[in-house]
C-alpha positions, 0 to 999 in steps of 0.5 A: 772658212779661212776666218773661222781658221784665224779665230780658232788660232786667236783662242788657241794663242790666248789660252796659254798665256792665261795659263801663265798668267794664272800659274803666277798670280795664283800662288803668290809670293811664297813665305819664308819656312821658319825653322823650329828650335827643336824639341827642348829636353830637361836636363837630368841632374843624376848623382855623381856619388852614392847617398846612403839611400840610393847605395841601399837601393842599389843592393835590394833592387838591382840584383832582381832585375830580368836585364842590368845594363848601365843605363837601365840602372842610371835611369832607375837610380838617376845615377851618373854613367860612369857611377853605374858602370863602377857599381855594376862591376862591383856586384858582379865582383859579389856574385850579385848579377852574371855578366851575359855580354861584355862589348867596349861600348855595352855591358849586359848583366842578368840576375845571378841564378841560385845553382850558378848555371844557365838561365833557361 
């Protein structure tokens, strides 16, 4: 009995080197991650000032928008931010669009109803 023991050790203590030995030639040497560039936009090239057409546009289409904000009409019109800004101001100063919510970042407008009241 006592050699059958000894052997049964023997293959008990190489079991778990092989273990080892497998876990690291197994994998390999791990490759480098290469990071990506990123997705690329395009850039948009909007309007600084109004052309003839688009100030026109401005005045047939934007009062019948359901929601006016800035970005809405710079995206529409490719118009510049700030120019968007000045021109909503502007119809809302004609009676154009209603202003719903003003904030320091954001302006909401809607289109301005015939009898001046709220919208349902």
């Amino acid at each position: 009995m006592p050699p059958k023991q000894q052997q049964t050790k023997g293959k008990a203590a190489a079991a778990p080197a092989k273990k080892k030995e497998g876990g690291s030639s197994g994998g390999g040497k791990a490759k480098k991650k290469k990071w990506s560039k990123g997705k690329v936009r395009d850039k948009l090239n909007n309007l600084v000032l109004f052309d003839k057409a688009t100030y026109d546009k401005l005045y047939k289409e934007v009062p019948s928008y359901k929601l006016i904000t800035p970005a809405v009409v710079s995206e529409r019109l490719k118009i510049r931010g700030s120019l968007a800004r000045a021109a909503l101001k502007e119809l809302q100063t004609k009676g154009l669009i209603r202003l719903v919510e003003k904030h320091h970042a954001q302006m909401i407008y809607t289109r301005a109803t015939k009898a001046g009241g709220e919208e349902a």
